[in-house]
C-alpha positions in Angstrom: -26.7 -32.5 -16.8 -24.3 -30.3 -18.1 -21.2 -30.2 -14.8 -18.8 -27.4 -14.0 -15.4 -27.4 -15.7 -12.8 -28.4 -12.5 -11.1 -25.7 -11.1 -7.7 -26.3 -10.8 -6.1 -27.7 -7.2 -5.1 -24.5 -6.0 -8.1 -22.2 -6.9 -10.7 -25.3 -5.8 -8.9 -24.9 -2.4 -8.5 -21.0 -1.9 -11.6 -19.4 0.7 -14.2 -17.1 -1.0 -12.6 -13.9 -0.1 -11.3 -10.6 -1.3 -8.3 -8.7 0.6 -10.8 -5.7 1.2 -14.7 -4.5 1.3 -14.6 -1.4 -1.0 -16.3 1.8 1.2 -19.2 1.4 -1.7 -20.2 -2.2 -0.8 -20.2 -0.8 3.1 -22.9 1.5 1.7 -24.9 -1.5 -0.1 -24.9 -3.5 2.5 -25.5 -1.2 5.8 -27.6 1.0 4.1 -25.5 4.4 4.9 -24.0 6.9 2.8 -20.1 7.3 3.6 -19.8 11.4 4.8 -16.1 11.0 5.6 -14.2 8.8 3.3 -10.9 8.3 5.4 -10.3 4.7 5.0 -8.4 3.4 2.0 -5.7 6.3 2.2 -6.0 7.6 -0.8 -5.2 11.5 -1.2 -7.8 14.2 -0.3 -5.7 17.0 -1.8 -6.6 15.5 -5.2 -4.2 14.9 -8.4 -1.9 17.6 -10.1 -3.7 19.9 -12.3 -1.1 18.9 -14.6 -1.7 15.4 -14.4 -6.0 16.1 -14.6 -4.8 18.8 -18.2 -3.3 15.3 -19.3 -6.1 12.6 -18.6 -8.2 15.2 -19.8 -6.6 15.5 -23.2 -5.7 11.6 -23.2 -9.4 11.2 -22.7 -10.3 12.3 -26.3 -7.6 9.5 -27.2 -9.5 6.4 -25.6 -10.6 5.0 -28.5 -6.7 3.8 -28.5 -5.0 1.5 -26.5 -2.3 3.1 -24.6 1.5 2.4 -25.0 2.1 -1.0 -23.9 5.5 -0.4 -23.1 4.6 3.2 -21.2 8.0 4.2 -22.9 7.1 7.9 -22.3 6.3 8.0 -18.3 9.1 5.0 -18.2 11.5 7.7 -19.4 10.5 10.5 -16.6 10.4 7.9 -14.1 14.5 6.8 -15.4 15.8 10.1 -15.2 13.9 10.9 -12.2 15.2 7.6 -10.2 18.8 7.8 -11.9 18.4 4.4 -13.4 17.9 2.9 -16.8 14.7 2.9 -18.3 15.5 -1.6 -18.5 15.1 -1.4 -14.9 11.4 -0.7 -14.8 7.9 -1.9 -14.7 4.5 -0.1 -15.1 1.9 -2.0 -13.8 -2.1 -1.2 -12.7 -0.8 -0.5 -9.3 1.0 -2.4 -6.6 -1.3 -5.0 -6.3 -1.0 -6.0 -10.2 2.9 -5.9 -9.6 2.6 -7.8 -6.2 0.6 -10.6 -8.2 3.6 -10.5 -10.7 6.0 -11.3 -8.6 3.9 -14.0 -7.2 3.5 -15.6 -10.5 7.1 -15.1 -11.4 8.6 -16.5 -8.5 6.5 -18.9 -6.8 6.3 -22.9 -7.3 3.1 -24.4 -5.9 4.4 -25.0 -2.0 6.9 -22.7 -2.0 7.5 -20.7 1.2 6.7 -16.8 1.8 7.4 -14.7 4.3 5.6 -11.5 5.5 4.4 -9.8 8.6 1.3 -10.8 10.5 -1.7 -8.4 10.0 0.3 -6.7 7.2 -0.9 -5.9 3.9 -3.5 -8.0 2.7 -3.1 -8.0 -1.3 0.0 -9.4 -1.3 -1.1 -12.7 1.2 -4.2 -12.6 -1.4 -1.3 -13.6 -4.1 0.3 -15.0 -2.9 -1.9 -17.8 -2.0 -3.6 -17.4 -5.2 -0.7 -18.9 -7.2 0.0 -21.5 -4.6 2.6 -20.3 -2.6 2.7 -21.0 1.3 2.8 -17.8 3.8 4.4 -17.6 7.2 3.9 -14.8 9.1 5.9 -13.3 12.2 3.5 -10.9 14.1 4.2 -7.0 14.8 6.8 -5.9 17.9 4.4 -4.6 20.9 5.3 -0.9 19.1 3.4 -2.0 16.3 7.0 -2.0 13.9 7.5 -4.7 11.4 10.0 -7.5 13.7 13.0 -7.1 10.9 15.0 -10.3 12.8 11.9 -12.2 13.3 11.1 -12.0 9.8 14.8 -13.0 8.7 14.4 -15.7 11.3 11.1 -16.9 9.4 12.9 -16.8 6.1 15.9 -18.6 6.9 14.1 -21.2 8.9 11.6 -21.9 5.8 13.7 -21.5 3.1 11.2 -18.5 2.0 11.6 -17.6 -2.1 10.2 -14.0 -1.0 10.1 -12.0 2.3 7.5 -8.6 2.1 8.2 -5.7 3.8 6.1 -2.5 3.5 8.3 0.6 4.1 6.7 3.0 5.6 4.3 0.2 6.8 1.1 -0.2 6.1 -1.1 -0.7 8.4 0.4 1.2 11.4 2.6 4.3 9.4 5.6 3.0 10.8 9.2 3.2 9.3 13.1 1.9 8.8 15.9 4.1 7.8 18.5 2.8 5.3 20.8 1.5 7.8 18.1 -0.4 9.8 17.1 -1.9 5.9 20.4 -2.5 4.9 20.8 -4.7 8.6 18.0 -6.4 7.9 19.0 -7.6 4.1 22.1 -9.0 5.0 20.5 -11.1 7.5 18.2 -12.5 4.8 19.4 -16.4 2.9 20.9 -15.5 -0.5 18.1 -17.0 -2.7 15.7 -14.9 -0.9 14.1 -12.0 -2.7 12.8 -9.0 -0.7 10.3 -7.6 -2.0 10.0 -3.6 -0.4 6.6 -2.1 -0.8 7.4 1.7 -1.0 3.3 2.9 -1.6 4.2 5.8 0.4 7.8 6.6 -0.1 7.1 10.0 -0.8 6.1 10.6 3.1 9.2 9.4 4.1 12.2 11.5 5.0 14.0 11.6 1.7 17.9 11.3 3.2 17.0 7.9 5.1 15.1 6.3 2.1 17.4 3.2 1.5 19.0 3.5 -1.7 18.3 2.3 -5.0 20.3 -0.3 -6.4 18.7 -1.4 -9.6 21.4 -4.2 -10.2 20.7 -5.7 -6.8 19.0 -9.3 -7.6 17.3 -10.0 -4.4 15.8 -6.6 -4.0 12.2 -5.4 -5.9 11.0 -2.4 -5.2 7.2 -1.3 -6.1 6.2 2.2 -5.9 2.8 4.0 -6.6 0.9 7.2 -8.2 -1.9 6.0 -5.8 -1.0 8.0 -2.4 0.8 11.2 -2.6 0.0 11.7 -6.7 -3.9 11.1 -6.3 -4.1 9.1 -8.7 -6.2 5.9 -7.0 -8.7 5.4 -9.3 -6.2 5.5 -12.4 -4.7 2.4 -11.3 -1.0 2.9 -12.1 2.2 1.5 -10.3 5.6 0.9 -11.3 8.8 -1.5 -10.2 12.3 -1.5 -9.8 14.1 -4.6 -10.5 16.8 -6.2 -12.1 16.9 -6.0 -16.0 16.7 -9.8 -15.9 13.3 -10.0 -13.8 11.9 -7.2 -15.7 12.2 -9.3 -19.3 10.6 -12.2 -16.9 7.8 -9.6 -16.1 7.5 -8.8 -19.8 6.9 -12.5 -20.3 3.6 -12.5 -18.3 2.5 -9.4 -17.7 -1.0 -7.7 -19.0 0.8 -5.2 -21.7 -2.5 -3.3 -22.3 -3.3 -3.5 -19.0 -2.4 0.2 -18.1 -4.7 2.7 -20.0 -3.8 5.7 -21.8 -5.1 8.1 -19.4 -3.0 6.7 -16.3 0.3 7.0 -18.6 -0.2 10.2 -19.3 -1.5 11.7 -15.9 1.4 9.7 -14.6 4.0 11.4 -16.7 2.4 14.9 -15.8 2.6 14.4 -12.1 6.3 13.9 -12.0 6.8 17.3 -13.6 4.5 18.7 -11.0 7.0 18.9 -8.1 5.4 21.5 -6.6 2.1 20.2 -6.4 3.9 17.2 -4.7 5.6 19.2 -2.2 2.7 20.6 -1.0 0.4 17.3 -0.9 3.5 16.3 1.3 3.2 19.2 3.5 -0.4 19.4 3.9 0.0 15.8 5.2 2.4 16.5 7.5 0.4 19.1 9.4 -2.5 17.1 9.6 -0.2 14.0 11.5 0.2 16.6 13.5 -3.6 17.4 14.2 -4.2 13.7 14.5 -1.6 13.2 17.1 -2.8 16.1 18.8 -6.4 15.2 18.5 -5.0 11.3 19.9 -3.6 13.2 23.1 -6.9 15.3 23.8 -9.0 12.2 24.4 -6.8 10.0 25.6 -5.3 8.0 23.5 -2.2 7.5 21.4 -1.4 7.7 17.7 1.5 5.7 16.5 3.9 8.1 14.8 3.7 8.0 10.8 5.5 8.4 8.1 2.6 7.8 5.7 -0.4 9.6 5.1 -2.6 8.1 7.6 -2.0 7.7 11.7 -2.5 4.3 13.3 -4.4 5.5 16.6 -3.7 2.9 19.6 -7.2 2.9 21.4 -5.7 0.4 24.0 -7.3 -3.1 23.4 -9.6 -4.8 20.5 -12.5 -4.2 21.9 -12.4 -0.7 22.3 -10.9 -0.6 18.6 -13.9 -2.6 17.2 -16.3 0.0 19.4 -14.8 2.6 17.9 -14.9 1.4 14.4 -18.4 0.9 14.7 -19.6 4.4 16.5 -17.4 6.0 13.7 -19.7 4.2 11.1 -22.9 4.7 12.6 -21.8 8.8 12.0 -20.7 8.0 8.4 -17.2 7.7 9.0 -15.2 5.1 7.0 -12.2 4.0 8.9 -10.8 0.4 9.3 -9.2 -1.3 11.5 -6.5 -3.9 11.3 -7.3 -7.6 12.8 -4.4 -9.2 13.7 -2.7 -8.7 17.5 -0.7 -6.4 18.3 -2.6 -4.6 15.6 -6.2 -5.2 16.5 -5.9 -2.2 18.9 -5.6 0.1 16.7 -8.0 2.0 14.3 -6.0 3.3 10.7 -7.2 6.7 9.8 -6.5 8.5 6.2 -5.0 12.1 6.4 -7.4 14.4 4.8 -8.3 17.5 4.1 -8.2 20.7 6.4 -12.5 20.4 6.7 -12.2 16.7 6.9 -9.7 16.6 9.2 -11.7 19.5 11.6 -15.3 17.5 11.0 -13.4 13.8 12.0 -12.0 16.0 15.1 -15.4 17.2 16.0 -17.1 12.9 15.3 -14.3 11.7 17.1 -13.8 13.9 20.5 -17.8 13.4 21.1 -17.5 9.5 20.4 -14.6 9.5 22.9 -16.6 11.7 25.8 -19.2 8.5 25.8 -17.6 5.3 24.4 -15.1 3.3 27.0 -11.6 3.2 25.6 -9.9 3.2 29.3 
């Protein structure tokens, strides 16, 4: 009988398990169509009609690979950024990047430190290339514990602490000051790696600056959120010239396709498009935290393009989770305590935001959440 080639130590021991359920294999499995998609916080407004001019002209070029070193969108990005084009990465997204710096940095055993209940992907990669994570669980306001995580790292001897900022899951954020606190307290062989996915929500003037030359700092940002650009799958870093020719050692150099590049590269000329995704976001926080007040309950204030919305313990979370789903509404809910309270709720559109309002107010007049 013919056996299975071994797997090696660390893949034989990781669970069967992906960081997330795509909305599509919700639909598979429960047998209902998703009406509102509000779930995975990507952008209702839609992509730049300079960006969808672009894929649509890169389109008739996919018979070609695209430019494995992205030299043209690298360039926008540069002078866009005020850094040096050696100082960047494109990647397939975050989570490509996140499992780059897994790769690049992590020993079989070596310690990680990140936030518990935070984002999923990177725990996912972390394990996956052997790495060991400790996690320090959410303040009782649902922000990331900046001391307790410095604590962890110290204490462990961490290679890399993660820190979403704004956070995902609860929308939360840190100003520069509050960042630059926090990365002093960290040991000096510790990397920190700062998930920026939705930077562009933030308020601009307490973003914590870019230091490109900075060793211990890698920043990863996104087209994903405010550029609509999800299902391209196209992300970028900001390191050190010297972990960026490590990256180029390992990384998938075809891996970004031609139409991503190009859509990329025509979104960050579109600045007005971007200002008023930006906008239209803010005003529907707004609704949300409105809408959270009306029925009693409390959304956690954002700086992302979703609200957290604190329905005051686990089970009334999971109850509302569920009555949302039963009307077609894709939401999801974090698992881990503080956060299990909470459901996590995409910013959308005018109509979608007025139809979730309408789902929502008559699930609260029947379901107990007091």
């Amino acid at each position: 009988m013919t056996k299975t080639p071994k797997f090696s130590r660390i893949v034989e021991a990781l669970p069967p398990t992906v960081p997330f359920v795509p909305p599509e294999e919700m639909e598979r499995q429960f047998g209902r169509k998703v009406i509102l998609r509000l779930g995975a916080n990507e952008s209702s407004f839609g992509l730049s009609p300079k960006a969808r001019a672009a894929m649509e002209q890169a389109a008739e070029e996919s018979y070609l690979y695209g430019d494995a070193t992205s030299h043209e969108l690298r360039t926008k990005l540069a002078a866009r950024l005020g850094i040096g084009t050696q100082h960047l990465v494109i990647g397939s997204g975050i989570d490509e990047l996140l499992g780059l710096i897994a790769r690049a940095f992590l020993d079989p055993g070596s310690g990680v430190t990140t936030s518990e209940g935070g984002y999923p992907t990177f725990n996912y990669h972390v394990e996956g290339y052997g790495g060991v994570l400790h996690t320090v669980p959410y303040r009782s306001d649902f922000y990331n514990d900046l001391d307790g995580l410095a604590r962890s790292a110290r204490e462990t001897r961490s290679r890399l602490v993660y820190l979403a900022n704004p956070d995902n899951p609860t929308g939360t954020f840190y100003t520069a000051d509050e960042i630059a606190r926090f990365r002093k307290q960290l040991p000096s062989d510790c990397l920190l790696i700062l998930d920026e996915a939705y930077v562009e929500f933030a308020p601009e003037d307490q973003i914590y600056p870019i230091d490109p030359d900075d060793p211990q700092v890698i920043r990863t940002r996104t087209f994903s959120k405010a550029y609509g650009m999800a299902g391209a799958r196209i992300g970028y870093a900001i390191a050190h010239p010297e972990i960026v020719q490590v990256f180029e050692k390992i990384r998938n150099h075809f891996g970004v396709n031609r139409m991503a590049q190009a859509g990329a590269a025509a979104a960050l000329e579109d600045v007005e498009f971007l200002r008023q995704v930006v906008q239209g976001v803010k005003k529907g926080r707004q609704e949300y935290e409105e809408l959270a007040r009306k029925t009693g309950v409390r959304a956690i204030p954002s700086h992302t393009n979703f609200v957290a919305i604190d329905a005051g313990s686990k089970e009334n979370a999971q109850a509302l989770l569920e009555a949302l789903w039963k009307q077609g509404v894709f939401v999801r809910a974090p698992q881990a305590a503080p956060l299990h309270r909470c459901i996590r709720v995409t910013i959308g559109t005018p109509e979608e935001r007025r139809q979730f309002a309408a789902v929502f107010e008559k699930i609260m007049q029947t379901s107990p959440t007091s």
